[in-house]
C-alpha positions in Angstrom: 45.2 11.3 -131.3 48.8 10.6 -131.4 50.7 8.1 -129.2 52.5 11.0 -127.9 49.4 12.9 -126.9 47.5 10.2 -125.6 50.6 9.7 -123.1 51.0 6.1 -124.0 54.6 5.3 -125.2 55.6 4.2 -128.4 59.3 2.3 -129.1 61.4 3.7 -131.4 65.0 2.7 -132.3 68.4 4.3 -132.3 69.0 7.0 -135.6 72.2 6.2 -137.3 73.1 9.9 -138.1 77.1 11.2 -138.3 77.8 7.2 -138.5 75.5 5.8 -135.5 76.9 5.7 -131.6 80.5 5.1 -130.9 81.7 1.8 -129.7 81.5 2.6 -126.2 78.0 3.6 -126.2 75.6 1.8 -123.9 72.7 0.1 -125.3 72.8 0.8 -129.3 70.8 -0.9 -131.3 68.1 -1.4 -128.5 64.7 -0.8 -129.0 64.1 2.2 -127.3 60.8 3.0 -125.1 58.7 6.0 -125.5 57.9 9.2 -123.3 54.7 10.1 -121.6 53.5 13.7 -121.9 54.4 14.1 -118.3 58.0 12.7 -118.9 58.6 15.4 -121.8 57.5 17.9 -119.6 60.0 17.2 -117.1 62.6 16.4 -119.1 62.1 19.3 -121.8 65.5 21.4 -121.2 67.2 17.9 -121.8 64.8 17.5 -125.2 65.2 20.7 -126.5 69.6 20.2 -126.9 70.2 18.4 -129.8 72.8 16.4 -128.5 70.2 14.4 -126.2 66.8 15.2 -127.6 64.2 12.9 -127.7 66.1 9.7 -128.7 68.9 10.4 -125.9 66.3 11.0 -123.3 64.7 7.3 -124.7 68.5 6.3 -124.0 68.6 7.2 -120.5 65.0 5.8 -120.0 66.4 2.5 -121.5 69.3 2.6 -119.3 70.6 0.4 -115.9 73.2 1.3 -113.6 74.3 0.3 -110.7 75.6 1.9 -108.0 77.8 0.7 -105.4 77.8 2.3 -102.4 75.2 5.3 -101.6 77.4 7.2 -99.5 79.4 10.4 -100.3 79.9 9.4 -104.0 76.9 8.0 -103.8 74.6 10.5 -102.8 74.8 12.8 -105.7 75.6 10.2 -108.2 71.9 8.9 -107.6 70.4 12.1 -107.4 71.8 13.3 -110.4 71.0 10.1 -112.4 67.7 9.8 -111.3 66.7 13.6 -112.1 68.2 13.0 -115.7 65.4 10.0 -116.5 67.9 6.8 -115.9 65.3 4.2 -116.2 66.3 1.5 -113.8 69.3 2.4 -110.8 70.5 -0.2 -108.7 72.0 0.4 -104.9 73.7 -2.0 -103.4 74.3 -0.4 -99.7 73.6 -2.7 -96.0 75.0 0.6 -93.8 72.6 2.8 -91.3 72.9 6.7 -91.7 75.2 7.8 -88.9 75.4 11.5 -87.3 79.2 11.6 -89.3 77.4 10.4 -92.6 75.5 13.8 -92.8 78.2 16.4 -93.4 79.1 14.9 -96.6 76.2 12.7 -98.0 73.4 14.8 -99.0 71.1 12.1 -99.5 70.0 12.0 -96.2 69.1 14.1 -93.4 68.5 14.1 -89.8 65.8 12.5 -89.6 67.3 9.4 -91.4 70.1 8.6 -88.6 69.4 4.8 -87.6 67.8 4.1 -90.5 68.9 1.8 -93.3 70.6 4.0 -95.9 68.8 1.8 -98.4 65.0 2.9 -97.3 66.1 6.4 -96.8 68.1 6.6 -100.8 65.0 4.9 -101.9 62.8 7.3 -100.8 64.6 9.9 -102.1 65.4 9.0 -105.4 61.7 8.0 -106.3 60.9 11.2 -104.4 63.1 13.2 -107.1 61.7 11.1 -109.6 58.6 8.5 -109.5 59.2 7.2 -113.2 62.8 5.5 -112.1 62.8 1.8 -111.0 65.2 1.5 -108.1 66.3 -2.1 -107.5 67.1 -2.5 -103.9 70.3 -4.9 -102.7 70.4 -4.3 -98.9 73.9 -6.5 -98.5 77.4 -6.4 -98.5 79.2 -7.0 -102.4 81.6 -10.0 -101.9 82.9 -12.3 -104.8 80.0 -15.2 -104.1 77.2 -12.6 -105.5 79.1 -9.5 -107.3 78.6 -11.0 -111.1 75.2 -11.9 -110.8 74.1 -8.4 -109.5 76.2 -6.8 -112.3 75.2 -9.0 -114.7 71.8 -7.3 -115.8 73.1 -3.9 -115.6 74.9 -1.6 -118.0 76.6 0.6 -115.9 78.5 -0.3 -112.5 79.5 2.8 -110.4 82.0 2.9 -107.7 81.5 4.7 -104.7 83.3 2.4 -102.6 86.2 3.5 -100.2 88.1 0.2 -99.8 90.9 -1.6 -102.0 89.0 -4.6 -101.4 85.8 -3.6 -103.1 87.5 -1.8 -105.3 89.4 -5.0 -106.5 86.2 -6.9 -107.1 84.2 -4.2 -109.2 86.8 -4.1 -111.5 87.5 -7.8 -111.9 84.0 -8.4 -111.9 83.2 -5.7 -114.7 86.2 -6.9 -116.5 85.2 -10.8 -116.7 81.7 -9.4 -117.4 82.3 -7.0 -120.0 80.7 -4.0 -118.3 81.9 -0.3 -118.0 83.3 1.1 -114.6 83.0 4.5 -114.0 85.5 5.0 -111.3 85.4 7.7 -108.2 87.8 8.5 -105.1 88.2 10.9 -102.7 90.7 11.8 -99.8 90.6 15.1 -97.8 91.0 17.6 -100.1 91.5 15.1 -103.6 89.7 13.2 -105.8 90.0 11.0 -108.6 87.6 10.0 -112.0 88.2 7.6 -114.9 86.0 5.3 -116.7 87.7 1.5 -116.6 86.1 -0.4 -119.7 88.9 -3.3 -120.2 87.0 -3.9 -124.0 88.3 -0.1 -125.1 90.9 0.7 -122.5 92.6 0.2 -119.5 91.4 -1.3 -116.2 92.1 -0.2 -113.0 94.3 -3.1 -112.3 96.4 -1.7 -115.4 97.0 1.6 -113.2 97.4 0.1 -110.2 98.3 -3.8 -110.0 98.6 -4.9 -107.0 97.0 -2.6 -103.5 98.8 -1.0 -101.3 100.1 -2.3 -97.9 97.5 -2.2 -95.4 97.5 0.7 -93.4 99.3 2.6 -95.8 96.2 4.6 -97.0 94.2 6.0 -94.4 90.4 5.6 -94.7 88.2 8.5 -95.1 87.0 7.8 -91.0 90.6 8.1 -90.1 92.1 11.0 -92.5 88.7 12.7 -93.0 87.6 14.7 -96.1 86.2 17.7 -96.9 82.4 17.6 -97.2 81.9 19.3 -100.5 84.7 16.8 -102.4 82.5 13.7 -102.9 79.5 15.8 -104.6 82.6 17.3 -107.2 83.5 13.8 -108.0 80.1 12.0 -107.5 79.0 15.0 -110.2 81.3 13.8 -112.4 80.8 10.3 -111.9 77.4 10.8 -113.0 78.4 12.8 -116.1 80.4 9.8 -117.5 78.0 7.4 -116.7 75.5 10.0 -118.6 77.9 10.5 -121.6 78.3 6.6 -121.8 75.0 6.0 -122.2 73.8 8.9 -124.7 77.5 7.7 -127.0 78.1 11.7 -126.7 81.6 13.3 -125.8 84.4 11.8 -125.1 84.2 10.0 -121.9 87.3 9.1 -119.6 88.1 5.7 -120.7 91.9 5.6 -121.0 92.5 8.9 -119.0 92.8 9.2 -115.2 91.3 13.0 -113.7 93.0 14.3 -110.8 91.5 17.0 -108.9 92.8 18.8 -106.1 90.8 21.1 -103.9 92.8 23.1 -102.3 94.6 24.2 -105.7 91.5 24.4 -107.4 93.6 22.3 -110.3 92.3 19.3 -112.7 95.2 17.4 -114.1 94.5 14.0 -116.9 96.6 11.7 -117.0 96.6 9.2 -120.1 96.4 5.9 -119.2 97.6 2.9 -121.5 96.1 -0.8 -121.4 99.4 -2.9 -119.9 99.2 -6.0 -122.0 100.5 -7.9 -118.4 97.8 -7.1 -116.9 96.6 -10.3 -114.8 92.7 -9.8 -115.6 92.2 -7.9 -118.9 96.0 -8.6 -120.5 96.8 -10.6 -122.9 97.3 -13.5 -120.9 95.3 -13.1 -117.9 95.7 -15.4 -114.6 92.5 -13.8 -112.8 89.8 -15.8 -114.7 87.4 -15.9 -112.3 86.9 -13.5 -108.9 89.1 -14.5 -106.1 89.3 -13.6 -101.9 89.5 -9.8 -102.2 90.2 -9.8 -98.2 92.9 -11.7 -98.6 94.3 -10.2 -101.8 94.3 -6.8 -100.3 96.3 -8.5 -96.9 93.0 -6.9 -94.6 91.0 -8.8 -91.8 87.3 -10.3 -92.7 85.0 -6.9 -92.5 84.2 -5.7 -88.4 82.2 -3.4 -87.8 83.3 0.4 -86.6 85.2 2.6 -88.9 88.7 1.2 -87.3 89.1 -2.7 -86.8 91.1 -3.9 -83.8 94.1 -6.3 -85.2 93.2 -9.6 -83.3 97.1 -10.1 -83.1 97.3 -7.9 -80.2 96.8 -8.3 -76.6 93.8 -6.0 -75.9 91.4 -4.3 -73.0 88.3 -3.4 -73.5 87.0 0.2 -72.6 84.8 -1.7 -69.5 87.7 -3.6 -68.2 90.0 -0.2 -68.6 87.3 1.9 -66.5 87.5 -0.9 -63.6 91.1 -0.9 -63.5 91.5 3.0 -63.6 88.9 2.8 -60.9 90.9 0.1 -58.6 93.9 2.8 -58.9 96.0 0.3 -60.9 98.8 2.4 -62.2 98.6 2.3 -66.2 100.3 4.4 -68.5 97.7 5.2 -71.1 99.1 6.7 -74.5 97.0 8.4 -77.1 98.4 7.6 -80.5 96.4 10.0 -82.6 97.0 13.1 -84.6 96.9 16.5 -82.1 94.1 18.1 -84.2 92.1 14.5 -83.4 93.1 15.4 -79.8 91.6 18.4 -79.5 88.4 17.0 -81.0 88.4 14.8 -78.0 90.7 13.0 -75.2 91.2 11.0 -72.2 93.4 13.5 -70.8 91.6 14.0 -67.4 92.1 10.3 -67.0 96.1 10.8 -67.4 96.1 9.8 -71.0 99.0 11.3 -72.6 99.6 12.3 -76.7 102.6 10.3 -78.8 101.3 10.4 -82.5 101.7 7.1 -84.2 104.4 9.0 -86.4 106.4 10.5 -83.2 106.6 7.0 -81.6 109.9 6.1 -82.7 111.8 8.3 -81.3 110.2 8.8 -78.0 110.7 5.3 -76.7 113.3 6.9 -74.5 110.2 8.5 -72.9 109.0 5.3 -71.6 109.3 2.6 -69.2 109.1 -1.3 -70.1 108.5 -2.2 -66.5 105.5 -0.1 -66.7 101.8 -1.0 -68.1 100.9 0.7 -71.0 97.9 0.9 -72.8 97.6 2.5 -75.9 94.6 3.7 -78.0 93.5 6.0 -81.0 90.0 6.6 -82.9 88.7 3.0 -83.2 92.0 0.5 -82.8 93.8 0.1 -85.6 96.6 2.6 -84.9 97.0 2.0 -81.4 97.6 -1.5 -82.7 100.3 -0.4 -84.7 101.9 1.3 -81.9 101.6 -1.8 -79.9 103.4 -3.5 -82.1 106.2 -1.6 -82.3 106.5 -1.5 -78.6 106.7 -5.4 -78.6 109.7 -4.9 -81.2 111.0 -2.6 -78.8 111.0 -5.4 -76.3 108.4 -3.7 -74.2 105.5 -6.9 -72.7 103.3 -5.1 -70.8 101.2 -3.1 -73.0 97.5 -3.2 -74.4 95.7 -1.9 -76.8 92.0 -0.6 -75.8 90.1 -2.5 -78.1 88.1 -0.3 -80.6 89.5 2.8 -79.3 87.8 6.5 -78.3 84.9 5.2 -80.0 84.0 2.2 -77.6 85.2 4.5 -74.4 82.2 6.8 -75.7 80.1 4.0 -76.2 80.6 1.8 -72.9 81.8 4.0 -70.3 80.9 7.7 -71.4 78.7 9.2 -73.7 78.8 12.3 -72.6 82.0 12.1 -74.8 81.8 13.8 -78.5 82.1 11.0 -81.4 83.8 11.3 -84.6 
């Protein structure tokens, strides 16, 4: 009986037909592990394409990525790379599945809200598959652990949304050596590329230095469209696919824009920039640095808006007893109108001024009165405030982590968003 029969596996290595695997591939040259009878079952529309076959299946059996972040991008990155046969997938997620989780990340469902996002993408990946090792890393990616979990992986996705992480998985793959297949999304836009500073550019080639805090919303403040993240997550998974089978012609060196609404791909070529402080010819970031601090944001708080600790602030408790006393307050809701109608504090008086429309309706208020301001969770209320101090008005507040802790602490009757 043959090895194959038996459903014992037998290694094989890589062929070298039409010259062996580009220079980008992932793994060649590794002794490759066998399939079982069951695995070529349930991999058999992937065998029976000559572009994977049985030695690209071994491949992607062989294979190790990481992902970081099993959220939007997340979600069907892993199911995707788990149903093609990746061997070994690593998550490194600490969050808890949240009601506003579920209208975009489809690895989870109801029944998963409170529970560690970890346990619950575990669960489902080995449900979709049971012959894929998932390597569990329940914490939060900072520079004091990021090379050693990349280090035995071949793959790092990222399905991060903040510069700051961002900023690390590149350096970090950079000083490392290791592909980064790259993923963002915002409202109705996304963007791919594959970062691999040994054939390409990196992403601090395209984009040096971050933007000024607050100058991109988040995803919890701007929102995006539900469907988005599986389109890029998809592709995400493609490349990371493509890399490790050395088929096609992956996205190192070329930026994909999508946008939604348009229904329109645009690729942009990217060039390495020989200045570039980690992968240039001359680089100054030789090992990983405060990532926090280079991106000019606060250490991590939780809730999806962090109160700036610069600010004189009220909490939504101490608000409710004052509003109760009859103390007059002026209470100013900063958000966006469609936010508004979502939910308000307008039976308590609160009045709308978008953050935007601030300027130039300071004639509209009163420095002698008290004024507290708010918005989703803090931060743009905080921004107001400060403006108002520039303005030369004292007696204003900002309610510290916004809506979200009036709902919480005083009335959850109120919808959350």
């Amino acid at each position: 009986m043959s090895a194959s029969e038996s459903g014992t596996e037998t290694p094989i290595r890589p062929s070298s037909e039409n010259g062996g695997s580009p220079p980008w591939a992932i793994g060649s040259g590794r002794e490759l592990p066998g399939l079982s009878n069951e695995e070529i079952e349930r991999y058999s529309r992937h065998l029976i394409m000559p572009e994977v076959g049985m030695e690209g299946q071994r491949r992607l059996k062989d294979a190790s990525v990481l992902m970081v972040g099993a959220g939007g991008l997340g979600s069907p990155l892993g199911l995707y790379l788990a149903a093609a046969g990746v061997g070994r997938i690593g998550i490194v997620e600490y969050d808890v599945v949240d009601h506003t989780n579920l209208q975009r990340q489809i690895l989870y469902g109801t029944k998963d809200i409170g529970r560690s996002k970890l346990d619950s993408a575990t669960e489902r990946l080995k449900d979709v598959n049971p012959h894929v090792q998932v390597d569990r890393h329940e914490l939060r990616l900072t520079s004091d652990n990021a090379l050693e979990l990349f280090e035995p992986y071949d793959v790092v996705v990222d399905g991060t949304d903040n510069f700051p992480t961002r900023y690390l998985v590149n350096d970090a793959c950079v000083l490392l050596g290791k592909p980064n297949v790259y993923g963002s999304i915002f409202r109705f836009e996304g963007q791919v590329s594959v970062f691999d500073a040994r054939h390409g550019p990196c992403y601090r080639c395209l984009f040096r230095e971050p933007p000024p805090p607050g100058m991109v919303p988040s995803c919890a403040e701007g929102g995006v469209l539900g469907v988005l993240p599986g389109i890029i997550g998809v592709l995400q998974a493609l490349e990371t696919i493509k890399l490790i089978l050395g088929k096609g012609d992956p996205l190192i060196g070329r930026l994909l824009l999508f946008d939604a609404l348009a229904l329109e791909w645009r690729t942009l070529t990217l060039r390495k920039n020989a200045d570039c402080p980690v992968c240039g010819d001359e680089p100054t970031v030789t090992e990983l640095i405060d990532y926090l601090e280079f991106c000019g944001v606060p250490a991590y708080e939780e809730g999806p808006e962090a109160a700036d600790e610069d600010v004189p602030t009220i909490s939504a408790t101490e608000l409710k007893g004052r509003l109760d006393r009859g103390d007059s307050l002026r209470m100013l809701d900063v958000r966006e109108p469609h936010e508004w109608e979502i939910v308000n504090l307008g039976p308590l008086g609160a009045e709308l001024i978008p953050l935007d429309s601030l300027p130039e309706r300071l004639s509209e208020l009163d420095s002698a009165e008290e004024i507290v301001l708010h918005c989703q969770g803090g931060t743009r209320s905080a921004k107001a405030l400060k403006q108002l101090q520039q303005a030369g008005f004292r007696k204003v507040w900002n309610l510290r982590g916004g809506i979200l802790s009036w709902q919480e602490e005083v009335d959850p009757s109120l919808p959350r968003y």
